[in-house]
N, C-alpha and C positions, 0 to 999 in steps of 0.2 A: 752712637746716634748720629743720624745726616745731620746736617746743617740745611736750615730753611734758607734759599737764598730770597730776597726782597727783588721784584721789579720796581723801578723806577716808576712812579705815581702816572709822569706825563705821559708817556709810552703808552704805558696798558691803556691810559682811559681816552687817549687818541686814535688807539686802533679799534678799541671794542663802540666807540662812538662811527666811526668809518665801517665798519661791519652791519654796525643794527642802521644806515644809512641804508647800505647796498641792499640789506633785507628792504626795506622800506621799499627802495625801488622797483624791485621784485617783485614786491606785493602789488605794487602800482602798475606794473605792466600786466601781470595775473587779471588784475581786474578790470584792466584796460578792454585786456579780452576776451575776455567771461564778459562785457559788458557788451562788445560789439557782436559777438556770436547769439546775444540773447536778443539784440536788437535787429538781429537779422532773423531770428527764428519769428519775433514779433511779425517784422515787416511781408515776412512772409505768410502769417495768418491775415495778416490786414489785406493783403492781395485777392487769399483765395477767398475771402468774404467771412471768415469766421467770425472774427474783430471788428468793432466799426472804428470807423477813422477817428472819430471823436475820442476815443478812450485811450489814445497815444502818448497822452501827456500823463498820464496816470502808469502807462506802461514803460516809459522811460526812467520817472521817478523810480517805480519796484525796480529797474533793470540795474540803477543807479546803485541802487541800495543791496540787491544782490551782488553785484559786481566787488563793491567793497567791501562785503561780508568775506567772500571768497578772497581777494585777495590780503584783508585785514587779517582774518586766520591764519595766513600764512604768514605772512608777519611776524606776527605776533607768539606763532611756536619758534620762529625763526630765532627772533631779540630774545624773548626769555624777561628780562626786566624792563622796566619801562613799556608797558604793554599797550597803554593806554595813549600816550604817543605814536606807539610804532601803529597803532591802527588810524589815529588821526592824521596821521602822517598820509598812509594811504591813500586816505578821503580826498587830502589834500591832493596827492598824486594825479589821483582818478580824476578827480574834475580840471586840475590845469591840461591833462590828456584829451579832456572834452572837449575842452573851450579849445584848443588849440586843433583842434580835428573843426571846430564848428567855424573858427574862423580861416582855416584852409577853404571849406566846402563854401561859406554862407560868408564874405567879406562884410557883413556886416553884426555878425555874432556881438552880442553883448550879454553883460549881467544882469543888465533890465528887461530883456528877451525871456523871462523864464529862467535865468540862469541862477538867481537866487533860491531856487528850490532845491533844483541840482544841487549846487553845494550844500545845501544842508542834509538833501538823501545821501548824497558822498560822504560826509562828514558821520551823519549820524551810521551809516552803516559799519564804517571805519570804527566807530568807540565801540560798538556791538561785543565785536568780540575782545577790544581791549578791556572793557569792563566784568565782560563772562571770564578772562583768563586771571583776574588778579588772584593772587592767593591766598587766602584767609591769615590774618594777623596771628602767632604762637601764643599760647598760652604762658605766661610764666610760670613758674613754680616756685612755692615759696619752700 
Protein backbone atom coordinates (compact mmCIF):
# COMPACT_ATOMS: atom_id res chain seq x y z
CA UNK A 1 0.00 0.00 0.00
CA UNK A 2 1.14 3.82 -0.95
CA UNK A 3 1.81 5.96 1.71
CA UNK A 4 -0.64 9.16 2.04
CA UNK A 5 1.75 11.96 2.03
CA UNK A 6 0.28 15.12 4.29
CA UNK A 7 0.70 18.75 2.77
CA UNK A 8 1.52 21.22 5.10
CA UNK A 9 -1.83 23.06 6.56
CA UNK A 10 -0.21 26.74 5.75
CA UNK A 11 0.62 26.00 2.05
CA UNK A 12 -2.56 24.39 0.86
CA UNK A 13 -4.86 26.87 2.64
CA UNK A 14 -2.70 30.05 1.33
CA UNK A 15 -2.81 28.99 -2.06
CA UNK A 16 -6.34 27.71 -2.39
CA UNK A 17 -7.32 31.15 -0.52
CA UNK A 18 -5.19 32.95 -3.44
CA UNK A 19 -7.05 30.97 -6.01
CA UNK A 20 -10.87 31.52 -5.01
CA UNK A 21 -9.41 35.50 -4.79
CA UNK A 22 -8.34 35.45 -8.40
CA UNK A 23 -11.80 33.65 -9.16
CA UNK A 24 -13.36 36.40 -7.38
CA UNK A 25 -11.66 38.90 -9.49
CA UNK A 26 -12.84 37.30 -12.53
CA UNK A 27 -16.03 37.17 -11.56
CA UNK A 28 -15.69 40.90 -10.90
CA UNK A 29 -14.39 41.83 -14.13
CA UNK A 30 -17.21 39.40 -15.95
CA UNK A 31 -19.60 41.50 -14.58
CA UNK A 32 -17.99 44.40 -14.83
CA UNK A 33 -18.85 43.72 -18.29
CA UNK A 34 -21.89 42.17 -18.80
CA UNK A 35 -22.85 45.42 -16.82
CA UNK A 36 -21.38 47.99 -19.17
CA UNK A 37 -22.62 46.09 -22.48
CA UNK A 38 -26.10 46.07 -20.90
CA UNK A 39 -25.78 49.57 -20.13
CA UNK A 40 -25.07 50.52 -23.37
CA UNK A 41 -27.78 48.24 -24.96
CA UNK A 42 -30.08 50.45 -22.36
CA UNK A 43 -28.74 53.58 -23.46
CA UNK A 44 -29.26 52.83 -26.77
CA UNK A 45 -32.94 52.21 -26.35
CA UNK A 46 -33.23 55.34 -24.24
CA UNK A 47 -31.93 57.17 -27.73
CA UNK A 48 -34.08 55.57 -30.12
CA UNK A 49 -37.23 56.54 -27.87
CA UNK A 50 -38.14 53.11 -26.80
CA UNK A 51 -37.31 53.77 -22.92
CA UNK A 52 -38.17 56.94 -21.21
CA UNK A 53 -35.41 58.65 -19.48
CA UNK A 54 -37.12 58.59 -16.38
CA UNK A 55 -36.92 54.57 -15.98
CA UNK A 56 -32.98 54.61 -15.92
CA UNK A 57 -32.49 54.41 -12.54
CA UNK A 58 -34.55 51.42 -12.27
CA UNK A 59 -32.63 50.17 -15.42
CA UNK A 60 -29.27 50.46 -13.80
CA UNK A 61 -30.33 48.85 -10.56
CA UNK A 62 -31.57 45.41 -12.95
CA UNK A 63 -28.16 46.02 -14.93
CA UNK A 64 -26.44 45.94 -11.57
CA UNK A 65 -28.05 42.96 -10.40
CA UNK A 66 -27.77 41.08 -13.72
CA UNK A 67 -24.31 41.87 -14.00
CA UNK A 68 -23.41 40.27 -10.66
CA UNK A 69 -25.61 37.29 -11.25
CA UNK A 70 -23.43 36.58 -14.36
CA UNK A 71 -20.33 37.24 -12.88
CA UNK A 72 -21.24 35.61 -9.09
CA UNK A 73 -21.96 32.23 -11.24
CA UNK A 74 -19.01 32.18 -12.26
CA UNK A 75 -17.50 32.60 -9.22
CA UNK A 76 -18.94 30.62 -7.54
CA UNK A 77 -18.56 27.25 -10.04
CA UNK A 78 -15.03 28.52 -10.00
CA UNK A 79 -14.31 28.45 -5.66
CA UNK A 80 -16.51 25.34 -5.29
CA UNK A 81 -16.63 26.18 -1.28
CA UNK A 82 -17.37 29.19 0.35
CA UNK A 83 -19.81 30.15 -2.23
CA UNK A 84 -21.52 32.52 -0.56
CA UNK A 85 -18.55 34.76 -0.26
CA UNK A 86 -17.12 34.20 -3.50
CA UNK A 87 -20.47 35.80 -4.78
CA UNK A 88 -20.41 38.61 -2.28
CA UNK A 89 -17.26 39.21 -3.02
CA UNK A 90 -18.27 39.85 -6.57
CA UNK A 91 -20.89 42.33 -5.62
CA UNK A 92 -18.25 43.82 -3.74
CA UNK A 93 -16.04 43.81 -6.99
CA UNK A 94 -18.79 45.16 -9.27
CA UNK A 95 -19.75 48.17 -7.39
CA UNK A 96 -16.03 49.49 -6.37
CA UNK A 97 -15.62 48.91 -10.49
CA UNK A 98 -18.59 51.37 -10.61
CA UNK A 99 -17.97 53.83 -8.29
CA UNK A 100 -14.58 53.95 -9.62
CA UNK A 101 -15.65 54.31 -13.47
CA UNK A 102 -18.38 56.97 -11.89
CA UNK A 103 -15.66 59.01 -10.28
CA UNK A 104 -13.36 58.96 -13.40
CA UNK A 105 -16.44 60.11 -15.51
CA UNK A 106 -18.64 62.37 -12.88
CA UNK A 107 -15.63 64.02 -10.19
CA UNK A 108 -18.04 64.29 -8.04
CA UNK A 109 -19.60 60.50 -7.59
CA UNK A 110 -20.52 59.62 -4.35
CA UNK A 111 -22.52 57.13 -2.09
CA UNK A 112 -25.25 59.53 -1.25
CA UNK A 113 -25.66 60.06 -5.30
CA UNK A 114 -27.75 56.93 -5.51
CA UNK A 115 -24.91 54.88 -4.82
CA UNK A 116 -26.40 53.07 -1.79
CA UNK A 117 -28.76 51.10 -4.02
CA UNK A 118 -26.04 50.07 -6.36
CA UNK A 119 -24.37 48.37 -3.62
CA UNK A 120 -27.12 46.66 -2.47
CA UNK A 121 -28.36 45.55 -6.32
CA UNK A 122 -24.45 44.53 -6.46
CA UNK A 123 -24.44 42.81 -3.41
CA UNK A 124 -27.69 41.24 -3.43
CA UNK A 125 -27.19 39.98 -6.92
CA UNK A 126 -23.61 38.48 -5.87
CA UNK A 127 -25.40 36.14 -2.74
CA UNK A 128 -28.03 35.07 -5.60
CA UNK A 129 -26.18 32.44 -6.76
CA UNK A 130 -23.91 31.95 -3.67
CA UNK A 131 -26.95 30.92 -1.84
CA UNK A 132 -28.63 28.87 -5.09
CA UNK A 133 -25.09 26.85 -5.16
CA UNK A 134 -24.82 25.74 -1.48
CA UNK A 135 -25.11 22.11 -1.05
CA UNK A 136 -27.59 20.33 0.83
CA UNK A 137 -26.23 19.19 4.35
CA UNK A 138 -25.77 14.69 4.40
CA UNK A 139 -27.67 12.80 5.95
CA UNK A 140 -26.26 10.68 8.55
CA UNK A 141 -26.72 7.30 9.05
CA UNK A 142 -27.28 5.57 12.01
Amino acid sequence: MKKKERRPEGQDRGSEWLNAMCEVLKGGVLAGVTAILALLACSVLVSVGVMPVGAMYGDVMAVCVAGALVGGTYAVRRVGNRSLLAGLGVGIVLFLLLMTAGLIVYEGASIANGGAGILCACLCGGAIPGLLARKPKKKRRR
